[in-house]
C-alpha positions as CSV (number, residue, x, y, z in Angstrom):
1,X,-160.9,32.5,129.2
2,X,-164.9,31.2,129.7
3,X,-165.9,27.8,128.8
4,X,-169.2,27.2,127.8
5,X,-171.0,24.3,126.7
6,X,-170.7,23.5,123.0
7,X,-173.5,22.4,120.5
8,X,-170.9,19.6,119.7
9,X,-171.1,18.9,123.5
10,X,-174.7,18.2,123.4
11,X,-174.7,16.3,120.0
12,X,-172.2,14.0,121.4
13,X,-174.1,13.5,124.5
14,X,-176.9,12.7,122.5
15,X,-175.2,10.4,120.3
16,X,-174.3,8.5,123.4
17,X,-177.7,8.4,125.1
18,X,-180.1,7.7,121.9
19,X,-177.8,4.5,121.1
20,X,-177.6,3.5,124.7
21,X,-181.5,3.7,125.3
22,X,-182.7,2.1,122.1
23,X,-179.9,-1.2,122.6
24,X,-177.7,-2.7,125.3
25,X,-174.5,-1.4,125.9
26,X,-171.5,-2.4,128.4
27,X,-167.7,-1.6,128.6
28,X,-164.8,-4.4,129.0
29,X,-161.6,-3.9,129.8
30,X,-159.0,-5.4,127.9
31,X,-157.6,-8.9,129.5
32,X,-154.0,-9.6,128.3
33,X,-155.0,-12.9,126.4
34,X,-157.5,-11.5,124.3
35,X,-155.2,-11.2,121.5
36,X,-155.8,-7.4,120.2
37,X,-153.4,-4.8,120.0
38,X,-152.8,-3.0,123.2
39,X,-150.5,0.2,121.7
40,X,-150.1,2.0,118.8
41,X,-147.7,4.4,117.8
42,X,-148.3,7.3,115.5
43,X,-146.0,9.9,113.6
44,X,-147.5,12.9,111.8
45,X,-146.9,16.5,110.1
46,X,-150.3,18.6,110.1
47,X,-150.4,22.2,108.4
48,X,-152.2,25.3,110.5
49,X,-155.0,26.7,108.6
50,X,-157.0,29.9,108.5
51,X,-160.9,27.9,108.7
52,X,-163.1,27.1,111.8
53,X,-163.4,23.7,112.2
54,X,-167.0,24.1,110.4
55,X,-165.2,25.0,107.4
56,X,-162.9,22.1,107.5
57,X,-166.0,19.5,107.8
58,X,-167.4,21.3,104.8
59,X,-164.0,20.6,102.7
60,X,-163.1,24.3,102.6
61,X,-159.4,23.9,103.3
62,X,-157.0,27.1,103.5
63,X,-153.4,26.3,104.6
64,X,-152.4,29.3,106.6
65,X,-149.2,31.1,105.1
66,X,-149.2,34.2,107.0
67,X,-147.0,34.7,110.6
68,X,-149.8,32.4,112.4
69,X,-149.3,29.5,110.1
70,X,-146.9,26.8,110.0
71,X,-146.3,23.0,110.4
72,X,-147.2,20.6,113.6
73,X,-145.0,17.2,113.7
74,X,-146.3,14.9,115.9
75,X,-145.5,11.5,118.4
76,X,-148.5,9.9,119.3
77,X,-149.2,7.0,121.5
78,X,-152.3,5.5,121.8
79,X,-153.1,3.0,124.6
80,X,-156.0,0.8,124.4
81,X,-158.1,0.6,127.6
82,X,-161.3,-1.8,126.4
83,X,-164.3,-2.1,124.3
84,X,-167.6,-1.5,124.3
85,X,-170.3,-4.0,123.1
86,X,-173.2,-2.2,121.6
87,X,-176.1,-4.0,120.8
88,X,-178.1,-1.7,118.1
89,X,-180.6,-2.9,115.8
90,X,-180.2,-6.6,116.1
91,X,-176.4,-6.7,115.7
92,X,-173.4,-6.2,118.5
93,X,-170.9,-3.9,117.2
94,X,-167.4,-3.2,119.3
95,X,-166.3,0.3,119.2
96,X,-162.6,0.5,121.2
97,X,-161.8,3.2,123.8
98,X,-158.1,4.6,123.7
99,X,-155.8,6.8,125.5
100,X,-153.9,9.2,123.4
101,X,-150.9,11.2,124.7
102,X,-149.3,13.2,122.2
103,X,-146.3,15.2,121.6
104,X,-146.1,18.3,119.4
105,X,-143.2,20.5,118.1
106,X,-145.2,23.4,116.9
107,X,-143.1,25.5,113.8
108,X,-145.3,28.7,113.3
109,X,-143.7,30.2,110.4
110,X,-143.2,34.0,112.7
111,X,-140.8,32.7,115.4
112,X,-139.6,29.6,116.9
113,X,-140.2,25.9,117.2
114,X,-142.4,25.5,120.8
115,X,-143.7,22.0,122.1
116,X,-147.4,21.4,122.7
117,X,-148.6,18.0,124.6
118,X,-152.2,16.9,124.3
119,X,-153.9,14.0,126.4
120,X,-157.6,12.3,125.2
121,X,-160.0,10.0,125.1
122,X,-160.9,8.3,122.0
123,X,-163.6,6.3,120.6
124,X,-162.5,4.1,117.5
125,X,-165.2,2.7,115.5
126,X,-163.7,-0.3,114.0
127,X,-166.3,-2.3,111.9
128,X,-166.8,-1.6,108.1
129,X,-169.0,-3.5,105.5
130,X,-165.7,-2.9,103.0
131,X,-162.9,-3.9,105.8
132,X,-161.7,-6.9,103.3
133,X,-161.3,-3.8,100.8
134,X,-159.4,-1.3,102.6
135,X,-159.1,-1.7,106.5
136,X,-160.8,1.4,107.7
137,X,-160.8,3.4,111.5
138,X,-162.8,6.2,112.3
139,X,-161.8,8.1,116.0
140,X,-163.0,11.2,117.8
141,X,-162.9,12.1,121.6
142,X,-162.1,15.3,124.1
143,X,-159.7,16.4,126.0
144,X,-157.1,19.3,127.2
145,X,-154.0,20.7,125.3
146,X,-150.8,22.5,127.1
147,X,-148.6,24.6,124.5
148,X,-145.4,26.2,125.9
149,X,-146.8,29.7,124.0
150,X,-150.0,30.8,123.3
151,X,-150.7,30.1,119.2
152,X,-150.5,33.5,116.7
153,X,-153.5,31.9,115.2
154,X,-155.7,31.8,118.6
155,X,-154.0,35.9,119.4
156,X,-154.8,36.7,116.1
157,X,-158.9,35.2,116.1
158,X,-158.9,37.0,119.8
159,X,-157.6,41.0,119.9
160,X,-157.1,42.0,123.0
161,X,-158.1,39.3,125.0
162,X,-156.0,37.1,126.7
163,X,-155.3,33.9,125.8
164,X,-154.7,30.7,128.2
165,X,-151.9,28.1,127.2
166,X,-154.5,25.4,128.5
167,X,-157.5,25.0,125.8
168,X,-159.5,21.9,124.9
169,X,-158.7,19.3,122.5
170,X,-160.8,17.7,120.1
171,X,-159.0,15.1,117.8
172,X,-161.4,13.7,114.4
173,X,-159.4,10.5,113.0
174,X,-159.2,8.1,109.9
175,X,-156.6,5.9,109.2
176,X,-156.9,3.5,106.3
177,X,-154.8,0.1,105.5
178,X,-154.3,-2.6,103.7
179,X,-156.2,-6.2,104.8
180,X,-153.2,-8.0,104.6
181,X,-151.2,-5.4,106.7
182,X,-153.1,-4.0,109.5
183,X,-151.3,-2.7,111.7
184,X,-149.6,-0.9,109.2
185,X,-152.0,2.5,108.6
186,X,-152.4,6.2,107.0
187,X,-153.9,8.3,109.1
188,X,-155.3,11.7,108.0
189,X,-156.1,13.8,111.0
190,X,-157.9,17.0,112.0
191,X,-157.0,18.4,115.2
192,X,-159.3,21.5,116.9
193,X,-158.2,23.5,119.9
194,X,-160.3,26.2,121.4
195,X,-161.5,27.9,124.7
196,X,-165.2,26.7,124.0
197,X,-166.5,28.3,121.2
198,X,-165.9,25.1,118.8
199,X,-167.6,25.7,115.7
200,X,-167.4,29.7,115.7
201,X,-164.2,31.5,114.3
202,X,-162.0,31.1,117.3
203,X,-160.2,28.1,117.7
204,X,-156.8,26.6,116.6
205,X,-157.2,24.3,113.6
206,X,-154.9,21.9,111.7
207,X,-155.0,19.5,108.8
208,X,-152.3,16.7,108.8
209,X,-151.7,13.0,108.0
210,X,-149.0,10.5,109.2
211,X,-148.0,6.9,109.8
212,X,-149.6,4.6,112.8
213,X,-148.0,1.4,113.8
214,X,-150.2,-1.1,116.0
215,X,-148.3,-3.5,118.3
């Protein structure tokens, strides 16, 4: 399997850097009597599909119901490690960093349930002008993915080749609640898993939402 450098890679480097040198930025750890949330637990049921994950940011959605599709239920939990305080254009803003470990019971409809564990990081973009409305989160980060068997769908995109049970992990989040109940969210969820080739045809790709309790 050959990992090369992604253009999401460089966009998210970018993203980093262009913020950081136009506007002050520093990381805190979380002290214990600062009052936040320091864990959050998360349930969920995503649905394989047949798109790249280029399709799926374009809102061409195609639940896959051939032998490589199938459901993914989920246990997340998310630990809080800190914020950052970003000072961009004349305002501070907070974005959090989080640790998710999750666990996944993979049911591809051609054979049996397998389990899947995936470890992150996340950055959670907290701060909406319409949080009073509808609380909003917005998360995305990197990481790795083990699956007890290699997916149909990743066999399938790849003839021939073969296929490692380690692949990268790239999670997109949103999870959406009421003012008056917080900690009490929806979360609607893309997950991508791949060799490398992140935006191309290869790839494992998965549309789900569930239920996220902070605490």
């Amino acid at each position: 399997m050959s990992f090369r450098t992604s253009a999401l890679g460089a966009l998210l480097l970018s993203a980093l850097i262009i913020p950081a040198s136009a506007a002050s930025l520093c990381f805190n750890p979380h002290q214990e009597s600062d009052g936040r949330r320091k864990w959050a637990f998360e349930l969920g049921v995503a649905f394989l599909t047949s798109n790249s994950i280029g399709e799926l940011a374009g809102g061409n959605v195609n639940i896959s119901d051939g032998p490589a599709g199938g459901e993914i239920y989920s246990l997340t939990a998310f630990r809080r490690l800190g914020q950052f305080e970003l000072e961009l254009w004349g305002r501070t803003y907070h974005p959090q960093l989080e640790l998710p470990l999750t666990l996944e019971i993979v049911d591809e409809n051609a054979r049996s349930p397998f389990w899947d564990l995936n470890a992150s990081v996340l950055i959670r973009w907290e701060e909406f002008p319409w949080n009073h409305i509808v609380k909003t989160t917005i998360a995305t980060g990197l990481g790795l993915s083990y699956s007890e068997n290699v997916y149909l769908m990743d066999i399938e995109r790849h003839p021939g080749s073969d296929r490692s049970h380690l692949l990268f992990n790239w999670p997109i989040q949103l999870t959406l609640a009421l003012p008056s109940y917080p900690d009490h969210q929806l979360s609607l969820f893309v997950s991508h898993q791949s060799g490398g080739k992140i935006f191309s045809n290869g790839g494992v790709n998965s549309l789900g939402f569930g239920y996220r309790y902070d605490f």
